[in-house]
KEMARZA-281899 format. One line per field, with one value per residue (C-alpha): residue in three letters; z negated, y, x. Coordinates in Angstrom, 1 decimal. Example, Ala and Ser with C-alpha at 12.3 -4.5 7.8 and 13.67 -1.06 7.14 Angstrom:
BEGIN
code (ALA;SER)
up (-7.8;-7.1)
north (-4.5;-1.1)
east (12.3;13.7)
! end
This chain:
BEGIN
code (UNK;UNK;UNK;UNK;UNK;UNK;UNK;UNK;UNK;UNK;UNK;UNK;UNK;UNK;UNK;UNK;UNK;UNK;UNK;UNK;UNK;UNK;UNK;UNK;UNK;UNK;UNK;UNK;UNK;UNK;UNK;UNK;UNK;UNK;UNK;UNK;UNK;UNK;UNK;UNK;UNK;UNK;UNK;UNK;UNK;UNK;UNK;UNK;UNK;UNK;UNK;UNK;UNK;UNK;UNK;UNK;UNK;UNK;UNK;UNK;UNK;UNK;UNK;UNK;UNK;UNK;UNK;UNK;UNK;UNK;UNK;UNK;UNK;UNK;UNK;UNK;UNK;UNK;UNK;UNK;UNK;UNK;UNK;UNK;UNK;UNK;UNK;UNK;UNK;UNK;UNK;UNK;UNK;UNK;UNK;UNK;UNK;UNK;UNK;UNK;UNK;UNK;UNK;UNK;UNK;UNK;UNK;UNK;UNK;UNK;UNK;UNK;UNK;UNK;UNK;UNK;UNK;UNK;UNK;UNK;UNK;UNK;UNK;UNK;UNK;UNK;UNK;UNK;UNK;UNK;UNK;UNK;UNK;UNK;UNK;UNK;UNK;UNK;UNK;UNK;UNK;UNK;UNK;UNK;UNK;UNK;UNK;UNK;UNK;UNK;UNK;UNK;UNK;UNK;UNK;UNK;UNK;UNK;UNK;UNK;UNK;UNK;UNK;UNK;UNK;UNK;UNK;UNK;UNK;UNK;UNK;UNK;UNK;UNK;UNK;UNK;UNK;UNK;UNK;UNK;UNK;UNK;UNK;UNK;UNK;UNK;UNK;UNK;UNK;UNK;UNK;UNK;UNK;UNK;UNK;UNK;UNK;UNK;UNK;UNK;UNK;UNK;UNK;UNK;UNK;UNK;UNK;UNK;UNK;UNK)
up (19.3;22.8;23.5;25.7;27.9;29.8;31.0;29.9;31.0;27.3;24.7;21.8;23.2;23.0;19.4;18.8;20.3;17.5;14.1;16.0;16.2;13.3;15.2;13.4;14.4;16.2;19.3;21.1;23.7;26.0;29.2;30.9;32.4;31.3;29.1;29.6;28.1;24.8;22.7;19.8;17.7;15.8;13.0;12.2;9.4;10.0;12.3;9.4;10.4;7.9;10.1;12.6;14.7;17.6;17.7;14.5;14.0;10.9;10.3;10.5;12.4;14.5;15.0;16.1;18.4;20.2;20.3;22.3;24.9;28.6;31.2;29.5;29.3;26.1;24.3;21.4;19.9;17.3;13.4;13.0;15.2;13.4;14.6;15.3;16.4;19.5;20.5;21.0;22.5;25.1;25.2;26.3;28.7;30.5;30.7;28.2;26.5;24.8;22.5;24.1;22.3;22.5;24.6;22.2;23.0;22.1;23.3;26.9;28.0;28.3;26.4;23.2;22.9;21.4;18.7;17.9;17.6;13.9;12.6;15.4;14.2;14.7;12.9;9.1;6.3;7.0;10.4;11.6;14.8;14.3;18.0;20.4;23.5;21.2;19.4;22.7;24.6;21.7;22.6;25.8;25.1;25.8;22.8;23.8;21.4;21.7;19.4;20.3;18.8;16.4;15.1;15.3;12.7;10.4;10.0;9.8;6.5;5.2;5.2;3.7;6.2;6.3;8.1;10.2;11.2;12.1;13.7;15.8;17.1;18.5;20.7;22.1;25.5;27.2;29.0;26.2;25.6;21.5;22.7;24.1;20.7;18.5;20.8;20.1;16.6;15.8;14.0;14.4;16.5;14.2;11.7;14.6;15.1;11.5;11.8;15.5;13.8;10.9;13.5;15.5;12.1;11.4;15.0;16.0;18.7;21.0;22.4;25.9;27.5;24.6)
north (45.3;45.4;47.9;47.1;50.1;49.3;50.8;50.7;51.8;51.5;51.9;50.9;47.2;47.4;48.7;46.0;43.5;44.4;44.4;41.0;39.5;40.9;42.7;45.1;48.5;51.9;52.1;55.4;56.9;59.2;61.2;63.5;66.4;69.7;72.1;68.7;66.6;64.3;61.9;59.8;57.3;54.5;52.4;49.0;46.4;43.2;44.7;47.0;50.8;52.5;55.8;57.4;60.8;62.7;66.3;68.0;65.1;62.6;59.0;58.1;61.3;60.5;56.4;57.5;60.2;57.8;54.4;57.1;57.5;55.7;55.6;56.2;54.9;53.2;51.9;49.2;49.4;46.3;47.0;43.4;40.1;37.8;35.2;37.7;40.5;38.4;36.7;40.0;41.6;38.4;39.2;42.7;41.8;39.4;42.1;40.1;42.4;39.0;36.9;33.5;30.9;27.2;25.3;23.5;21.6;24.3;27.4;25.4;23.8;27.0;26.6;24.9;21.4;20.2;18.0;21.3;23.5;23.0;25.1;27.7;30.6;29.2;26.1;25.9;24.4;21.3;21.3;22.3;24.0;28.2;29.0;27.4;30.1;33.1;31.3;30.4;33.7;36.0;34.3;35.6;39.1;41.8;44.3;48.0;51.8;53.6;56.3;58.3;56.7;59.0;59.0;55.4;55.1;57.7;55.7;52.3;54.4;55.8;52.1;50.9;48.5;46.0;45.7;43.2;45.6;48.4;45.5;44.4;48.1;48.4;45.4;46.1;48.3;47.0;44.3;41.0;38.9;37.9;34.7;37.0;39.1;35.8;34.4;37.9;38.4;34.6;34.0;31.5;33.3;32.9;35.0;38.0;37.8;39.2;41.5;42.5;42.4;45.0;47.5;47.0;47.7;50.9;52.1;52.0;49.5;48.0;43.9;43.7;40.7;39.3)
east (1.6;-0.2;-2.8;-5.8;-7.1;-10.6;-13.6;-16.9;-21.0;-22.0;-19.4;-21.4;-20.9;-17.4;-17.6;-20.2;-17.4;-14.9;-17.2;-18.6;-14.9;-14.0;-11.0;-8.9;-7.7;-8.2;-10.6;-9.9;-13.2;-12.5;-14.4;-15.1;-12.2;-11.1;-13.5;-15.5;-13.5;-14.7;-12.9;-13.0;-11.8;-13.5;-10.8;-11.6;-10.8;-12.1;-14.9;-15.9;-16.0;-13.5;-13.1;-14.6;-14.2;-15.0;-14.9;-16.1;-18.2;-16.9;-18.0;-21.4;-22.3;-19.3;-19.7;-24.0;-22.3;-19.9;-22.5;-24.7;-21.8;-22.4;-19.7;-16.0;-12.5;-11.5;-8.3;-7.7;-4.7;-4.3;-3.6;-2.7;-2.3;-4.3;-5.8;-9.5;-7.9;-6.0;-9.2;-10.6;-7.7;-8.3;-11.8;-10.9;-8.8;-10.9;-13.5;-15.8;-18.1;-20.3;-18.4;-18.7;-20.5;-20.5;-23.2;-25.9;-29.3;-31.1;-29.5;-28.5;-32.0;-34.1;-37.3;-37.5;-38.5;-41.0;-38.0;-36.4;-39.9;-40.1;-37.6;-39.0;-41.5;-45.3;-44.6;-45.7;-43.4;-45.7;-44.7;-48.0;-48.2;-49.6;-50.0;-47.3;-48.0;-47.7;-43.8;-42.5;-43.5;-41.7;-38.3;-39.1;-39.6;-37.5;-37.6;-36.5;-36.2;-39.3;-37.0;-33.7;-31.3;-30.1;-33.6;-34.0;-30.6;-32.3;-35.3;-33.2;-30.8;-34.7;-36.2;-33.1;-33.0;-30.3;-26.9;-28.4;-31.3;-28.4;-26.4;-29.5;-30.6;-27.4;-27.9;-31.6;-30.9;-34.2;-32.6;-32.1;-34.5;-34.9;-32.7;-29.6;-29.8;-29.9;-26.8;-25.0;-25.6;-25.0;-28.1;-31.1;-33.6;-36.3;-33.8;-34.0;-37.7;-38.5;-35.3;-37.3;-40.7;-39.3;-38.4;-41.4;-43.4;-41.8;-42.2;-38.3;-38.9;-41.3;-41.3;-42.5;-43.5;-45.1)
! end
């Protein structure tokens, strides 16, 4: 089975690549030279974590470790050719670290219209508009950690916040906009405001631009 060798700035988006395609097998990290060196490796079954490692660390305390690591060179080597696992292998390949999504009115036109508004947040089951500026400009925003991250997952575990919660932290790096994350995660972005206003609430992150 081929294995697909890459580099990466942020390695937690090419682990959040895998549980997103639902790929399956062993991601191997690595950086850093002689007493400096540091490696890890993450297994996968149908993008669930089963395994993780890197130095003493084990599991969770690994998998938080190596979604903290920036610059490094990484390897996927396939458990099984399904049909996920070689989309993301081509994924990999082509240097895509976003799973591509199809084109649709509402994700392809920029700002919502006023049509598709009423399954947006501001609108009442009625259909009544709350405050149009205030819905419109949270799409906008660009939520980033006000917490290190380690700290940030603690809290997330203590809240008993969802997967979705973890799944979303992972993606905020102070650069996507509430729209990007909802495109990511492959939810409604109404669905990822409340998972955004949660963290906000609990003090893990911060929205700016709102």
């Amino acid at each position: 089975m081929s294995e697909q060798e890459g580099v990466t700035d942020h390695l937690v988006t090419v682990i959040q690549l895998i549980q997103l395609a639902r790929g399956s097998g062993t991601l191997t990290a690595w950086r850093g030279t002689g007493d400096l060196f540091e490696q890890g490796v993450i297994t996968f079954v149908k993008g669930q974590v089963t395994q993780a490692s890197a130095g003493r660390r084990k599991d969770h305390a690994a998998l938080n470790w190596l979604s903290t690591w920036g610059r490094c060179h990484y390897s996927f080597s396939p458990a099984v050719l399904d049909e996920a696992t070689k989309q993301l292998l081509a994924w990999l390949a082509a240097g895509i670290m976003q799973p591509p999504r199809p084109a649709t009115p509402a994700s392809s036109q920029g700002p919502p219209s006023a049509a598709a508004r009423g399954s947006l947040p501001g609108v009442s089951a009625g259909g009544h508009r709350q405050d149009a500026r205030s819905s419109d400009a949270s799409y906008y925003a660009v939520p980033y950690p006000v917490l290190p991250f380690q700290q940030a997952l603690l809290l997330i575990e203590q809240y008993h916040l969802s997967r979705a919660h973890r799944q979303l932290f992972l993606l905020i790096d102070g650069r996507r906009r509430l729209l990007d994350l909802a495109q990511l995660m492959g939810k409604e972005p109404q669905v990822v405001s409340q998972l955004l206003s949660d963290l906000e609430q609990r003090g893990i992150i911060q929205r700016k631009g709102l």
